[in-house]
N, C-alpha and C positions, 0 to 999 in steps of 0.2 A: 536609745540604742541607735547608732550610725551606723545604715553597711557602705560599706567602702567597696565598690565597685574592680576596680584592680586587683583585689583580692582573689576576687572570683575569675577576671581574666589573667591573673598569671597562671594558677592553676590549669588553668584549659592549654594555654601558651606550651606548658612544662610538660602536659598528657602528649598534646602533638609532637614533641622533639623527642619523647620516650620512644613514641610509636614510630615516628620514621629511622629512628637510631639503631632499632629493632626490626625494619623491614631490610636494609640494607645490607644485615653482616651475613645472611644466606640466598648466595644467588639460587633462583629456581632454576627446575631444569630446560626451560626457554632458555635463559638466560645463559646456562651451560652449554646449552645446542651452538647458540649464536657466537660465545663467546671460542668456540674450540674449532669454529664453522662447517660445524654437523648441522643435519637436519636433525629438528624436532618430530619425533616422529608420531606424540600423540594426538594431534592436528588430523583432523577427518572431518570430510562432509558427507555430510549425509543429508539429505534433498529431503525437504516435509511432502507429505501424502498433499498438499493444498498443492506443491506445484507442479505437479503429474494432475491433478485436477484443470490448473491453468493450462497447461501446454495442451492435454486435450482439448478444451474449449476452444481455445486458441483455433486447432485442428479445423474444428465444425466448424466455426464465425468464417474459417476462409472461406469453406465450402458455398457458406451460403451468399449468392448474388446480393450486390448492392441495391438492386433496381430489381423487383418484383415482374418482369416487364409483362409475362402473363395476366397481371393483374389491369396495368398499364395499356396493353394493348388494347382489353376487354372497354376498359372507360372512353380510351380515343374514340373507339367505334361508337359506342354509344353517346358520343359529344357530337361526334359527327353527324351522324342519323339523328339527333334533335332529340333522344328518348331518354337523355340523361337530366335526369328535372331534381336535384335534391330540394328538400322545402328548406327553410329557413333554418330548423330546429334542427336538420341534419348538420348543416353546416356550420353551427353556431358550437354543438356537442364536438364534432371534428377537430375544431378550432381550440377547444379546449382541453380535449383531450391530449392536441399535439402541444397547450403549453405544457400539462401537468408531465408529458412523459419526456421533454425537454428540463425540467425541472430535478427530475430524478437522477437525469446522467451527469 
């Protein structure tokens, strides 16, 4: 038995031009709208509950400072005054914690 390959794509070839032959002889009512230059009027947005989640966030992230400076202030002082001593293992955990949450963003 020999399949013969062309066989099979003209059939497909033939299904495509049925189907576009068929999409064409009824405009929809887009196409009515635009063609009469009416508005379409079933067109509507409607905003997902995700971006009322976003634009509050949004809201708060302004709120909150770039720069902790309370936090900032407290450490200057204590660099200054000499009593700021982290050991090794502080600064070692510090160091990776700020790759791992650079790593996330």
């Amino acid at each position: 038995m020999k399949i013969d390959p062309n066989q099979y794509l003209g059939n497909l070839q033939s299904d495509n031009v049925q189907q576009t032959n068929t999409r064409g002889t009824q405009p929809s009512q887009s196409e009515e709208a635009r063609e009469s230059g009416g508005v379409d009027t079933d067109d509507q947005f409607q905003p997902s509950p995700t971006l009322d989640q976003i634009q509050r966030l949004k809201a708060q992230l302004a709120q909150v400072p770039d720069v902790r400076s309370d936090r900032v202030s407290a450490l200057s002082q204590k660099i200054q005054q000499g009593s700021y001593k982290p050991t090794n293992q502080q600064i070692a955990d510090s160091m990776v914690s700020e790759i791992g949450s650079n790593k996330r963003s």
